[in-house]
Residue, then its C-alpha position, 0 to 999 in steps of 0.5 A: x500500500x502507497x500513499x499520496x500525501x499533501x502537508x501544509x506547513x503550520x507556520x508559512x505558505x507552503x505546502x508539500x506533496x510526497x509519495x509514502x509507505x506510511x504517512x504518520x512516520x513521514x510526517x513524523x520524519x518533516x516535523x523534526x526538520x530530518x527531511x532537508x525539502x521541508x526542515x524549514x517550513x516546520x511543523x507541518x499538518x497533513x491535509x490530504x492523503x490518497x490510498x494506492x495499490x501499486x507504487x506506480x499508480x501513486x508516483x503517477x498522481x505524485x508527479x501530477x500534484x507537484x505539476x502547474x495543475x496539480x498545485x492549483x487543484x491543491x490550492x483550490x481545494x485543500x488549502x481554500x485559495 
């Protein structure tokens, strides 16, 4: 099982999509700053997480939100922008 997560930092205007096995480790690996793509917008809040079978089909949608559409689908409907 794969997962595609969105988190929206606490503190700043930024989010970050990512591609994961298990999503509460993950997010426990950006709060502490361990991850260098998000160690200075810390603490973060996950905001939106999708379930797929296959690595591939979650890299796809991975790919997708980190694009020009995807980071305004992300803005319009998770972060009310």
């Amino acid at each position: 099982m794969h997962f595609v997560y969105v988190l929206k930092s606490d503190g700043h205007f930024r989010f970050y999509v990512g591609l994961t096995d298990n999503v509460d480790r993950r997010l426990r690996e950006h709060n502490p700053g361990r991850a260098k793509s998000t160690g200075f917008y810390a603490p973060w809040s996950v905001v939106f997480v999708e379930r797929y079978d296959s690595r591939s089909e979650a890299r796809k949608r991975e790919k997708y939100l980190k694009g020009g559409s995807g980071k305004e689908y992300i803005k319009r409907c998770f972060l009310g922008l």
